[in-house]
Structures are given as structure tokens and as C-alpha cells.
N, CA, C and O of each residue as an XYZ file, in Angstrom:
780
protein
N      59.794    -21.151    106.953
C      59.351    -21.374    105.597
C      60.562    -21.188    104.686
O      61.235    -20.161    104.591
N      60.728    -22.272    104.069
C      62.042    -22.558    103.131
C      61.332    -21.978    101.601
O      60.249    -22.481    101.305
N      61.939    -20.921    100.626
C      60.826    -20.642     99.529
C      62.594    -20.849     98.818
O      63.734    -20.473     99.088
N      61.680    -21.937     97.481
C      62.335    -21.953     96.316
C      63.183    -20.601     95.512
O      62.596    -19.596     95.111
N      64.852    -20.864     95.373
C      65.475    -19.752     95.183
C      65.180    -19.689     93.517
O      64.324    -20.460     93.084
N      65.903    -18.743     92.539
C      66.155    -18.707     90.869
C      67.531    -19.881     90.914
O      67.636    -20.823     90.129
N      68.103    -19.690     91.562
C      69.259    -20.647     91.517
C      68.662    -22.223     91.424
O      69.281    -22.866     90.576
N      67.649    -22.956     92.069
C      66.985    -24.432     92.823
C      66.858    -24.006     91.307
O      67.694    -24.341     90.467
N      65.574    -23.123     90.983
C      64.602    -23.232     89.724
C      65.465    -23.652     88.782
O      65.439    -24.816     88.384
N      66.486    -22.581     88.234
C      67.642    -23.245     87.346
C      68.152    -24.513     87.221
O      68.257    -25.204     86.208
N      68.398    -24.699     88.136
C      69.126    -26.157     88.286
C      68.002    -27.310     88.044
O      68.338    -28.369     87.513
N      66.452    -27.042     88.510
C      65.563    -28.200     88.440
C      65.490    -28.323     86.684
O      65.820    -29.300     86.012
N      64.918    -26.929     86.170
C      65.102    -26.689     84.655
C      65.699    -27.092     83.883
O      65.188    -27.519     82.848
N      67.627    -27.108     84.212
C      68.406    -27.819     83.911
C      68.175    -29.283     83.477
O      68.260    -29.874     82.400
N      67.886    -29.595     84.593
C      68.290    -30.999     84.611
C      66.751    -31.889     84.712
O      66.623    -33.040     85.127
N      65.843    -31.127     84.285
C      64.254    -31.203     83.546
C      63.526    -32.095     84.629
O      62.967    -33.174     84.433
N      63.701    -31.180     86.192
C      63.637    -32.246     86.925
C      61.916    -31.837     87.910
O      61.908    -31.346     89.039
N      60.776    -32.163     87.191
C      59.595    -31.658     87.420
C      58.844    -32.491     88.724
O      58.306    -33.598     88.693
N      59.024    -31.462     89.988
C      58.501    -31.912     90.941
C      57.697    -30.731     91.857
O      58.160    -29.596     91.961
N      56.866    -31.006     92.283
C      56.063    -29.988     92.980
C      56.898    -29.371     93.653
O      57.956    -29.924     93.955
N      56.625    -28.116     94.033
C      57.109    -26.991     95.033
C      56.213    -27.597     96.500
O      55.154    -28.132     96.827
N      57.832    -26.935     97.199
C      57.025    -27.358     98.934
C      55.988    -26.125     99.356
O      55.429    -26.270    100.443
N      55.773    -25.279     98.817
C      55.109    -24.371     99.250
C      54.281    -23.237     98.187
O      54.799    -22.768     97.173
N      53.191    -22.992     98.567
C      52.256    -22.657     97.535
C      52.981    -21.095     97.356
O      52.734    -20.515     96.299
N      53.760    -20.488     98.241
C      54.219    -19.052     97.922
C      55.471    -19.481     97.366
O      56.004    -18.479     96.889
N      56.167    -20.455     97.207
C      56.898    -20.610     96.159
C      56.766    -20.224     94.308
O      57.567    -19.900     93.431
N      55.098    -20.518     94.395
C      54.375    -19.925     93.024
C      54.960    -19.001     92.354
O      55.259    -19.091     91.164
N      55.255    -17.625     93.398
C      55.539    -16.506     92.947
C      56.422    -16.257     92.271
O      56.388    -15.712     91.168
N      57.494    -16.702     92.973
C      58.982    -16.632     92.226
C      58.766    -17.995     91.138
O      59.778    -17.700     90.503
N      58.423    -18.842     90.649
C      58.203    -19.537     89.395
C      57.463    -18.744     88.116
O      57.747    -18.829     86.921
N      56.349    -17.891     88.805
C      55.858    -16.811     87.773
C      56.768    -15.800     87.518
O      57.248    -15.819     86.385
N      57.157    -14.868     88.314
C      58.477    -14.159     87.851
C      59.234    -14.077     86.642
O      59.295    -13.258     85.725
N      60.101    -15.764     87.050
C      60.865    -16.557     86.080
C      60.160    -16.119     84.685
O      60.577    -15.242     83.929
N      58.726    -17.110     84.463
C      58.136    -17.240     83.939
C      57.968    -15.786     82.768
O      58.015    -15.753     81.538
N      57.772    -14.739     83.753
C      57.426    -13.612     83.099
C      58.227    -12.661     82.666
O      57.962    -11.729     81.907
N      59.935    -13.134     83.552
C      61.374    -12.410     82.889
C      61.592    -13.785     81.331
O      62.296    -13.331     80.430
N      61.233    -14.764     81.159
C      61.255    -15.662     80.355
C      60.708    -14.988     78.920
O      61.238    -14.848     77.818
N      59.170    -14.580     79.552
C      58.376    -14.396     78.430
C      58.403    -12.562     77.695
O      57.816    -12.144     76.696
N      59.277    -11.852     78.620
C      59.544    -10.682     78.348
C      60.896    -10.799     77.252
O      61.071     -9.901     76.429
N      61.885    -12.062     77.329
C      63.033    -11.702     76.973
C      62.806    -12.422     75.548
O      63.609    -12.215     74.639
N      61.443    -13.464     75.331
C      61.140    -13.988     74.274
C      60.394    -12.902     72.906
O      60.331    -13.051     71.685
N      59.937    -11.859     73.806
C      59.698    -10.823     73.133
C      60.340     -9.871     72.324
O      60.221     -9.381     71.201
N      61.218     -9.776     73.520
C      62.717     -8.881     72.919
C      63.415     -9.808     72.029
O      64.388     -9.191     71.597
N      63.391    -10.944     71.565
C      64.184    -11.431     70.563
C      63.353    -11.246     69.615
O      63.845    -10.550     68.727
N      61.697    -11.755     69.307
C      60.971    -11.655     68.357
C      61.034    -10.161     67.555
O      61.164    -10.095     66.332
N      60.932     -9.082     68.351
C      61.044     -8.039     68.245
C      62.286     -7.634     67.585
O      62.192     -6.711     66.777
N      63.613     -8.243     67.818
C      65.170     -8.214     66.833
C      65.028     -8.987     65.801
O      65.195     -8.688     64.619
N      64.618    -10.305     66.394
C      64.113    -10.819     64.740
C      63.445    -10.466     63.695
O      63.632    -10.680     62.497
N      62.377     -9.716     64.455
C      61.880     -8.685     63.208
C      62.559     -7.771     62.233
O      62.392     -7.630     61.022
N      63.221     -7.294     62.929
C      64.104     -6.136     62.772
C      65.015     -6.592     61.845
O      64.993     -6.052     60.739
N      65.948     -7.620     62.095
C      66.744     -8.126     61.493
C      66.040     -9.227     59.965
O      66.560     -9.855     59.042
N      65.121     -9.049     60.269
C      64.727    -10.146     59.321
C      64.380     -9.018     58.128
O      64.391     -9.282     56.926
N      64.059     -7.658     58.728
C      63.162     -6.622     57.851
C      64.692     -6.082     57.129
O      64.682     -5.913     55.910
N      65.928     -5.830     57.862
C      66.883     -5.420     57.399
C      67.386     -6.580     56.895
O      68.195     -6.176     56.060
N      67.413     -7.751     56.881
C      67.984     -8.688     55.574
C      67.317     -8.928     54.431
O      67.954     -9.259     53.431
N      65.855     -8.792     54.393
C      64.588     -8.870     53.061
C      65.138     -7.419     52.826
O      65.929     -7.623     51.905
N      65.198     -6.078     53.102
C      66.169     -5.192     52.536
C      67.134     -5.270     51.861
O      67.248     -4.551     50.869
N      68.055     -6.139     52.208
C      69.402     -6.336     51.632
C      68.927     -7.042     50.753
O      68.753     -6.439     49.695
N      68.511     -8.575     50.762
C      68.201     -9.110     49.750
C      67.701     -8.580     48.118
O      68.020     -9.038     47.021
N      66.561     -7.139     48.574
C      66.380     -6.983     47.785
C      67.021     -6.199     47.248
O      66.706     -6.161     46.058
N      67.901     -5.419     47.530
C      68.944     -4.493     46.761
C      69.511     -5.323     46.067
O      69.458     -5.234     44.840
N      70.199     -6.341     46.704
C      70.965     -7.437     45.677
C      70.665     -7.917     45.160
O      71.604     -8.202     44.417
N      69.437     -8.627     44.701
C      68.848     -8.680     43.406
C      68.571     -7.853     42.529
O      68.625     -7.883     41.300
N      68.191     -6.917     43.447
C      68.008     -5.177     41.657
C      69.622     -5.420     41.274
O      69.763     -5.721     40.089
N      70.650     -5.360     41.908
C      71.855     -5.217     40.935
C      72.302     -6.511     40.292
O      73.168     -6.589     39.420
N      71.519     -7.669     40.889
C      72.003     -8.626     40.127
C      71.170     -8.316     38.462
O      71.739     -8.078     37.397
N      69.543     -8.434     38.750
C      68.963     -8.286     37.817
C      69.361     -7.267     36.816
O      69.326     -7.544     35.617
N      69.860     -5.722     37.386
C      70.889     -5.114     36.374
C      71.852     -5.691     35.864
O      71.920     -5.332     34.689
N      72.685     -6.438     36.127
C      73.762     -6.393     35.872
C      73.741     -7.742     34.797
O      74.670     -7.945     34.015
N      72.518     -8.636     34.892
C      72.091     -9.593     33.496
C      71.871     -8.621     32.591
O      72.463     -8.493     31.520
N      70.882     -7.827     33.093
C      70.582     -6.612     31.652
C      71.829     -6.402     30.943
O      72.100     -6.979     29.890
N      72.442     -5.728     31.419
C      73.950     -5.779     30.996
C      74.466     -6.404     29.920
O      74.715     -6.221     28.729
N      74.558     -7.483     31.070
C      74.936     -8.540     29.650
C      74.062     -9.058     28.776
O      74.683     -9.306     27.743
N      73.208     -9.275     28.699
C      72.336     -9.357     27.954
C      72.131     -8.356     26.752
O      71.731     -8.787     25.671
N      72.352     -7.288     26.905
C      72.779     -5.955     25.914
C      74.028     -6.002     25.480
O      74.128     -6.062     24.254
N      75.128     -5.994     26.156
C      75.958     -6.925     25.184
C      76.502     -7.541     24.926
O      77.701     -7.399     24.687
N      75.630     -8.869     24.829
C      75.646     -9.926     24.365
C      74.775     -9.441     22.770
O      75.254     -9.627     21.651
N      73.727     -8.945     22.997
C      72.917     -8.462     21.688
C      73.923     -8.012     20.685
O      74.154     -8.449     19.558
N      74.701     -6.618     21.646
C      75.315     -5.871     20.334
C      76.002     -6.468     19.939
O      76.094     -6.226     18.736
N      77.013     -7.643     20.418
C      78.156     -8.155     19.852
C      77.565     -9.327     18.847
O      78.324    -10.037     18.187
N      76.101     -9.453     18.802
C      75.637    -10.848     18.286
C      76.228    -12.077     18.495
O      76.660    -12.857     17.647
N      76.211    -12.187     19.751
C      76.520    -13.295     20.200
C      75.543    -13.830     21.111
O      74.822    -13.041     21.720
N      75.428    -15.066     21.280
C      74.498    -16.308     21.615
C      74.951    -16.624     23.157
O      74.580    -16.160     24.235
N      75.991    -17.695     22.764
C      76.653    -17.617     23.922
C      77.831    -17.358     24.006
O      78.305    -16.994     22.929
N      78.905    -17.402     25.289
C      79.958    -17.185     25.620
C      80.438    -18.083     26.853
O      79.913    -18.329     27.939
N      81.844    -18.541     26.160
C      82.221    -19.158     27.409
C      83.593    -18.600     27.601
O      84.466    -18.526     26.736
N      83.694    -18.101     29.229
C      84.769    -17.750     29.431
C      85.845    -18.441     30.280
O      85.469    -18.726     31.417
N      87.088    -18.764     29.966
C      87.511    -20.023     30.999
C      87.718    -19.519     32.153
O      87.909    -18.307     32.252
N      87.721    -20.229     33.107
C      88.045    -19.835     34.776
C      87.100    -19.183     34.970
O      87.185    -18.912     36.168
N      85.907    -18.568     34.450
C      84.890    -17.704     35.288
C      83.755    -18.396     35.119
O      83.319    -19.029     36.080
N      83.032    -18.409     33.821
C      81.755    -18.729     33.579
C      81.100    -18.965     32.125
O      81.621    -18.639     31.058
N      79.867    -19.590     32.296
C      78.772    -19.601     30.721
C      78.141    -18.858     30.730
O      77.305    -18.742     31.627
N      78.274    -17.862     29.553
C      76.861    -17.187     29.301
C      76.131    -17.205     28.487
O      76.818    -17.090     27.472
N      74.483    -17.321     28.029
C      73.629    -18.125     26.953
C      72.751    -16.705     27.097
O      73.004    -15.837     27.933
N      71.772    -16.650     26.206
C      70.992    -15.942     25.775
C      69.899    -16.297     25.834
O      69.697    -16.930     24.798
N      68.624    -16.279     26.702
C      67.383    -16.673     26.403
C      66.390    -15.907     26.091
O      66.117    -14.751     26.418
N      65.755    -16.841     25.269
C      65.115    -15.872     24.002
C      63.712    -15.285     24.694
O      62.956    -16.188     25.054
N      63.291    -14.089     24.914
C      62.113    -13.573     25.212
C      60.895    -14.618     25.233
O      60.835    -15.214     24.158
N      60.008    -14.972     26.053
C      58.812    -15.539     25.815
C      57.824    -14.375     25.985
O      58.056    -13.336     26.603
N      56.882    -14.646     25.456
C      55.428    -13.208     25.250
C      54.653    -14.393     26.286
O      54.728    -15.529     26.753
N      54.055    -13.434     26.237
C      52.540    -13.956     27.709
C      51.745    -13.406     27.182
O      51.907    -12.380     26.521
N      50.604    -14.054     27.398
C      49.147    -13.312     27.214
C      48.473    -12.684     28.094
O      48.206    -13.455     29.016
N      48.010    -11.508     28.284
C      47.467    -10.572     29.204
C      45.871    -10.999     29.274
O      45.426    -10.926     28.129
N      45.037    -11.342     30.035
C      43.620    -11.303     29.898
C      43.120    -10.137     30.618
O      43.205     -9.970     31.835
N      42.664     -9.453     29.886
C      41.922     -7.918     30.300
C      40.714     -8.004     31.095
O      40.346     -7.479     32.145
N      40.128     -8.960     30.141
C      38.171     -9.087     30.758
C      38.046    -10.641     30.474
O      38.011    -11.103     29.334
N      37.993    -11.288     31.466
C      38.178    -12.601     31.811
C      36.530    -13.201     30.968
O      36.575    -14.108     30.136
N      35.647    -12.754     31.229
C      34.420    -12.328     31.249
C      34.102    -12.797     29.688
O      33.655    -13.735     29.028
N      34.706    -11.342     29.567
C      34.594    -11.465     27.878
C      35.053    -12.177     27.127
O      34.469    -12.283     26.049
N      36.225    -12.931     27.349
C      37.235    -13.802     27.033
C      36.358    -15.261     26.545
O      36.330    -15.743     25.412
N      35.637    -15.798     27.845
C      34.639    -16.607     27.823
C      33.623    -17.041     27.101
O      33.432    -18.075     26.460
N      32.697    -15.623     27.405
C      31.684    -15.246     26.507
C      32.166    -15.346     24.685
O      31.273    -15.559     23.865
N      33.237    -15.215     24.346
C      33.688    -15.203     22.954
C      34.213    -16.624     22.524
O      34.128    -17.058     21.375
N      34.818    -17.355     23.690
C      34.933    -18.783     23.323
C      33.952    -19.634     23.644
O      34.136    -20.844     23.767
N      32.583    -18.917     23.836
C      31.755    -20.618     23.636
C      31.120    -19.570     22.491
O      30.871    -20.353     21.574
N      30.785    -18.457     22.106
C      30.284    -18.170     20.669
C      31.018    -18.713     19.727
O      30.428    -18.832     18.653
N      32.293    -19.148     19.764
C      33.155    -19.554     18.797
C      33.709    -21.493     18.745
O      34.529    -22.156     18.110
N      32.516    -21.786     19.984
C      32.805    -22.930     20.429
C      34.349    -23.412     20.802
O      34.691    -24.308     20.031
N      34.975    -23.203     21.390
C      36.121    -22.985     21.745
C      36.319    -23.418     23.469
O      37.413    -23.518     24.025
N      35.216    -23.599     24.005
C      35.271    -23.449     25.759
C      35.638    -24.615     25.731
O      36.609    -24.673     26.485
N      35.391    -25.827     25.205
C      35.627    -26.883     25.855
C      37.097    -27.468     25.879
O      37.664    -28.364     26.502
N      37.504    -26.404     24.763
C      39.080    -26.991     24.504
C      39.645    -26.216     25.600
O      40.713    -26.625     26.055
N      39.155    -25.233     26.077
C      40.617    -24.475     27.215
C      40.091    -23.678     28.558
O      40.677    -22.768     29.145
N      38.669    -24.346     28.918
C      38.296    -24.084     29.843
C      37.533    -25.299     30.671
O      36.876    -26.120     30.030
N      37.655    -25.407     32.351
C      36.764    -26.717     33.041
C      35.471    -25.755     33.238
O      35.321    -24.728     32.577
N      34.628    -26.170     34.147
C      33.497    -26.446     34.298
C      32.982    -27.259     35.823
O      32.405    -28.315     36.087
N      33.510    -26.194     36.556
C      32.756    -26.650     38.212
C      31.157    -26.091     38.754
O      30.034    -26.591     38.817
N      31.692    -24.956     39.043
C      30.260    -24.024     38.894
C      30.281    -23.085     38.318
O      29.341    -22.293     38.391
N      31.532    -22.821     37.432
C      31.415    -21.552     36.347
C      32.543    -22.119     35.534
O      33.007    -23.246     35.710
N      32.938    -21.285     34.658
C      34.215    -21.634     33.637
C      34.984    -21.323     34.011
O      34.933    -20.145     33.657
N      36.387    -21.483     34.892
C      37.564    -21.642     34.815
C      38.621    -21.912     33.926
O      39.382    -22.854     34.149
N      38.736    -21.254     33.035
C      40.160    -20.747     32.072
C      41.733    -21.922     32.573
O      42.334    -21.941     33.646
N      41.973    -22.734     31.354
C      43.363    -23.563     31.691
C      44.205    -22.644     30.882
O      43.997    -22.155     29.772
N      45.085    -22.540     31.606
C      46.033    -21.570     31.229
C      46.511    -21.975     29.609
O      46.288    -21.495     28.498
N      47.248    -23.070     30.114
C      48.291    -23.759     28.545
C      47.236    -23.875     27.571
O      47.520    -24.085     26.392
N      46.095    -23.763     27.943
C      45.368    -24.489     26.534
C      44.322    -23.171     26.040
O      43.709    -23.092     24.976
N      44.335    -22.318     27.018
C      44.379    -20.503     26.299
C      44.804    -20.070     25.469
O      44.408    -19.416     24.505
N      46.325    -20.697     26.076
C      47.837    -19.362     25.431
C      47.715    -20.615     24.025
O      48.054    -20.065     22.978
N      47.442    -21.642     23.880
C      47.282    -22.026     22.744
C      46.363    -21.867     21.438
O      46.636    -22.031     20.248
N      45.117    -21.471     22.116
C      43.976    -21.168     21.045
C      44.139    -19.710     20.910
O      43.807    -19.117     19.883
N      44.696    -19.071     22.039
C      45.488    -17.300     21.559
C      46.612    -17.274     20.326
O      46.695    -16.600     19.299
N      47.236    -18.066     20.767
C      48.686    -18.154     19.177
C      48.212    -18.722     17.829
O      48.869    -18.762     16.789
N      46.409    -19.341     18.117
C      46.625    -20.060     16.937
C      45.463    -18.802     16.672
O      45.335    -18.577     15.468
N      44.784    -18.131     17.361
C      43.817    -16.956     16.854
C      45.050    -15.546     16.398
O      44.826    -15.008     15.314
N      46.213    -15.043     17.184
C      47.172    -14.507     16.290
C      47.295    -14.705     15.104
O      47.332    -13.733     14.349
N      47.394    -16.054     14.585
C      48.014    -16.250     13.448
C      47.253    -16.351     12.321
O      47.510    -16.322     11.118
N      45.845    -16.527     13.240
C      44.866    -16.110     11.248
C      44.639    -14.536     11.719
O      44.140    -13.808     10.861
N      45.002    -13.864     13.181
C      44.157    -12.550     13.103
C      43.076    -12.488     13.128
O      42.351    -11.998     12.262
N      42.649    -13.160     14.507
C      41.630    -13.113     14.604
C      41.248    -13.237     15.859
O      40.305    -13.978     16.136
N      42.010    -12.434     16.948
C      42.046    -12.100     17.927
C      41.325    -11.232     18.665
O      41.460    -10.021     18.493
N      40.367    -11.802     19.691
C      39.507    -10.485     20.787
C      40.161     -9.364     21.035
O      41.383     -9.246     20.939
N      39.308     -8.405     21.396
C      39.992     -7.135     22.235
C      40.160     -7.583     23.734
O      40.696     -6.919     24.622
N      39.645     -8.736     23.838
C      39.623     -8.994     26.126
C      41.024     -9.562     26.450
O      41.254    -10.092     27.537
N      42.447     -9.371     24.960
C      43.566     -9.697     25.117
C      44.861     -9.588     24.992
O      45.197    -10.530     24.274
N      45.493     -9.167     25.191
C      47.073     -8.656     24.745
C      48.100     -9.244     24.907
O      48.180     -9.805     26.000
N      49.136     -9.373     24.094
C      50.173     -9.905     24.149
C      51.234     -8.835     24.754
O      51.558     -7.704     24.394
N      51.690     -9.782     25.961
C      53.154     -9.028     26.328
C      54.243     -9.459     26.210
O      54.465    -10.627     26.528
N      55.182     -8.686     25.747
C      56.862     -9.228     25.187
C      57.562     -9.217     26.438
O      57.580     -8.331     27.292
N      58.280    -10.610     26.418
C      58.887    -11.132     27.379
C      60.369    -10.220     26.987
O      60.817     -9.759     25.937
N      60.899    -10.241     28.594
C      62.033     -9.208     28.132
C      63.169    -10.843     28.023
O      62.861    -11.915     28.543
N      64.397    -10.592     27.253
C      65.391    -11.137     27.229
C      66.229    -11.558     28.714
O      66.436    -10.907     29.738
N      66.509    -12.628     28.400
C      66.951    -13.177     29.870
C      68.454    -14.140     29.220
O      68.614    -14.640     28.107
N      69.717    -14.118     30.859
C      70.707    -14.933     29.993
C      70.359    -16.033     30.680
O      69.341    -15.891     31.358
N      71.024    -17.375     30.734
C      71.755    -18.144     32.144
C      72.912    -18.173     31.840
O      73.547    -18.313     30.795
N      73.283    -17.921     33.608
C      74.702    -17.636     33.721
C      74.901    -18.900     34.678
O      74.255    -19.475     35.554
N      76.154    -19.028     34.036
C      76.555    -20.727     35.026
C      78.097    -20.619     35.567
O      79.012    -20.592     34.744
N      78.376    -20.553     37.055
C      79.432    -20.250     37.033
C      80.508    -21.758     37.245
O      80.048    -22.848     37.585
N      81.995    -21.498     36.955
C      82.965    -22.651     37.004
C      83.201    -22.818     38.340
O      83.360    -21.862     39.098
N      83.241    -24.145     38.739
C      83.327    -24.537     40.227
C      84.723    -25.115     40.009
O      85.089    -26.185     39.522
N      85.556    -23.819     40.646
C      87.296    -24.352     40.155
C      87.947    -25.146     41.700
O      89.156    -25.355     41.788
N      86.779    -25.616     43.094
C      87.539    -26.515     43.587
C      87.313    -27.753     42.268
O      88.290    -28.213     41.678
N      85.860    -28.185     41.940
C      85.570    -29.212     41.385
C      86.681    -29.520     40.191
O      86.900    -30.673     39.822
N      87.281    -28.500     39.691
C      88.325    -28.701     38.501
C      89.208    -28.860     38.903
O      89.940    -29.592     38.238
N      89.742    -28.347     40.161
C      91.151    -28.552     40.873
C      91.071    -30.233     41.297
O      91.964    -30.965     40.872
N      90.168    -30.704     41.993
C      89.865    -31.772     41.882
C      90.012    -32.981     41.050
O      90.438    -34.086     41.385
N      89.569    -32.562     39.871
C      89.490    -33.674     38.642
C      90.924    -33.864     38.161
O      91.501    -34.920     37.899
N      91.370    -32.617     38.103
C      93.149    -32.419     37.724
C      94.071    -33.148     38.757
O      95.084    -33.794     38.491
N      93.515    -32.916     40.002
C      94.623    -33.699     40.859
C      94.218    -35.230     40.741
O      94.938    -36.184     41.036
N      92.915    -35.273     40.250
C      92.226    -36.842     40.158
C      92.989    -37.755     38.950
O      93.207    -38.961     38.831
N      93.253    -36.694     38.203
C      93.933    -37.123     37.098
C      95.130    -36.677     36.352
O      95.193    -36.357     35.165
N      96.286    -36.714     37.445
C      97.310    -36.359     37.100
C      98.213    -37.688     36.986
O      97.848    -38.801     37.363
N      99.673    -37.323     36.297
C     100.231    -39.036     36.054
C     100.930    -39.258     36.712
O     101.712    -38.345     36.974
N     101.040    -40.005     37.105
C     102.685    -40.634     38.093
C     103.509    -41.090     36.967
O     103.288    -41.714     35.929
N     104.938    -40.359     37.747
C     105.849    -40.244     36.532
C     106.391    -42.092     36.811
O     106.210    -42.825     37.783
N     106.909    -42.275     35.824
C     106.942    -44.007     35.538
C     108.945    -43.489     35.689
O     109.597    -42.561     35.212
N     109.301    -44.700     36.617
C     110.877    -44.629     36.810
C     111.342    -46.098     35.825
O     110.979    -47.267     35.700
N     112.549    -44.993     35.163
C     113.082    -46.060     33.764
C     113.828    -46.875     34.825
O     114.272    -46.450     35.892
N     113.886    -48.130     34.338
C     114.992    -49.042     34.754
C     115.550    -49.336     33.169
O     115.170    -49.442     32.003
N     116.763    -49.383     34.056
C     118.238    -49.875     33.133
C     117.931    -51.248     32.840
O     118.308    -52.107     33.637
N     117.046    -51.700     31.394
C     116.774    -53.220     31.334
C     118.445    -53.773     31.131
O     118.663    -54.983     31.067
N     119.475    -52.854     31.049
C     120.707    -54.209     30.676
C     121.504    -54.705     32.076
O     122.611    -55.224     32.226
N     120.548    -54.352     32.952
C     121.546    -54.853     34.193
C     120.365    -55.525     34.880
O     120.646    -55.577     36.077
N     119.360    -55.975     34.691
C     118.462    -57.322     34.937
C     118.618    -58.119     34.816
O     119.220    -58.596     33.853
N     118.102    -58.765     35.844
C     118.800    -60.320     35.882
C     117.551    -61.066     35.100
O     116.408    -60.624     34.983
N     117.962    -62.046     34.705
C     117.066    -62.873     34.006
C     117.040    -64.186     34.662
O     116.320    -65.082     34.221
């Protein structure tokens, strides 16, 4: 009895070469394979985890200091009263202006006060209950701010200050400069041309 070696298996695998085994106790050693295969697929999932849990770690540290470090500027940028800034060879920096959001407390109540005020049809659908459209909320909210005349089921929250920062892509400039540099022009002596 000739039984299929790991070496045959390899090589059939290889070269994706799917043909029955001569012998039914050949099985064994194909499960084996099979089950050093499916053990070592584990052990990677298992590092991938790991590694995936220690890079969403990292990631997020580096965003808290990025997100500090807009604060930053963004503060002063305030104190200096300045808008934007452009600095050459590094970057743009702009100032964006806070947006407020509207908080809904009691969704409920919210409702209940815009069809007493007839108001539902402008900023809410209608499937099997009222569903609230966002944009057309935060609109009948700014325009109820402004006579004061705003529910308690709502609050306004102040958007914090934000910059964009844009940085200089100095291959792309090295580029344009070599794109557009002059070739020096060679004088000729027009009095020794022949005509």
C-alpha cells in the first residue's frame, strides 16, 4: 500500500492538480493537512486581531493630537484675528466658522407641537407615524428662534470652531518650475552671417 506523502499533496496543490487519491487511508493525511491549514488560519485571524486592535489604537491617539493641535490653531488664529493664513513652503490655514445644531430632547413632543401649530407637513413624512426631515426642522427651528418662539423639546448646540488646513505639495511645485523654466537663447554674431 503506496499512501499519499505532504510532499505529493503539496505539489498536487501547487499545481491545482485535483485527482482522486489511490487509497481511502490516504484520507487521513489530506485531513491533517487540512487541519494544520485550518489551525494556522486561526493563528493569523487571531494576529490580525491583535494588530488591527493595536493600529485602531494608534489611529486613535493620532487623531486626539491631530484634533488638538487644530484647537491650537484655531486659538491662535482667534487671538491674532486672523481669518486665514498662508504660509509659503508649508501650508493654508482658514477658519471655519462654528455651525450650531439642534438638539431634539423629546422627539414626541417636538411633533405633537408641530401639527398644533400646523407645521408637520412642512418638516415631517408620514409612513406609519411622523418621521422628522432633518433640513426642514433645523429650518422651522431658526425661523421659531428668531420670533422666540421656541419649544422646550429643543436646544441649540454651539458648534465648536474648526480650521482647513491644506498642505503645499512641493514635488507638484518642483514640477511646474522645472515645467517652466527657460532655455537660455545663444546670441549669434548677426555681422558675420551670410546672407
Amino acid at each position: 500500500m503506496d499512501l499519499v506523502g505532504k510532499k505529493e499533496l503539496k505539489e498536487r496543490c501547487f499545481n491545482n492538480d485535483v485527482k482522486p487519491l489511490d487509497d481511502l487511508y490516504d484520507i487521513e493525511e489530506v485531513a491533517y493537512v487540512i487541519k494544520e491549514c485550518t489551525h494556522k488560519i486561526d493563528v493569523q485571524k487571531g494576529y490580525k486581531k491583535k494588530k488591527t486592535e493595536a493600529i485602531n489604537g494608534e489611529i486613535a491617539v493620532l487623531q486626539n493630537k491631530i484634533d488638538y493641535y487644530k484647537k491650537v490653531i484655531a486659538a491662535t488664529l482667534e487671538k491674532k484675528k486672523e481669518k486665514n493664513l498662508h504660509l509659503p513652503d508649508a501650508c493654508k490655514v482658514s477658519l471655519r466658522k462654528a455651525i450650531p445644531k439642534w438638539i431634539i430632547d423629546d422627539e414626541e413632543s417636538l411633533i405633537k407641537h408641530l401639527i398644533e401649530v400646523k407645521e408637520i407637513k412642512n418638516c415631517a413624512k408620514k409612513i406609519d407615524e411622523w418621521k422628522l426631515v432633518k433640513k426642514d426642522v433645523n429650518k422651522v427651528l431658526n425661523d421659531w428662534e428668531k420670533s422666540e418662539n421656541l419649544p422646550g423639546s429643543v436646544h441649540k448646540e454651539l458648534g465648536e470652531i474648526g480650521i482647513t488646513l491644506s498642505f503645499l505639495d512641493k514635488d507638484k511645485e518642483e514640477v511646474e518650475e522645472k515645467s517652466s523654466t527657460t532655455v537660455p537663447v545663444k546670441e549669434e554674431d548677426y555681422d558675420e552671417l551670410e546672407w
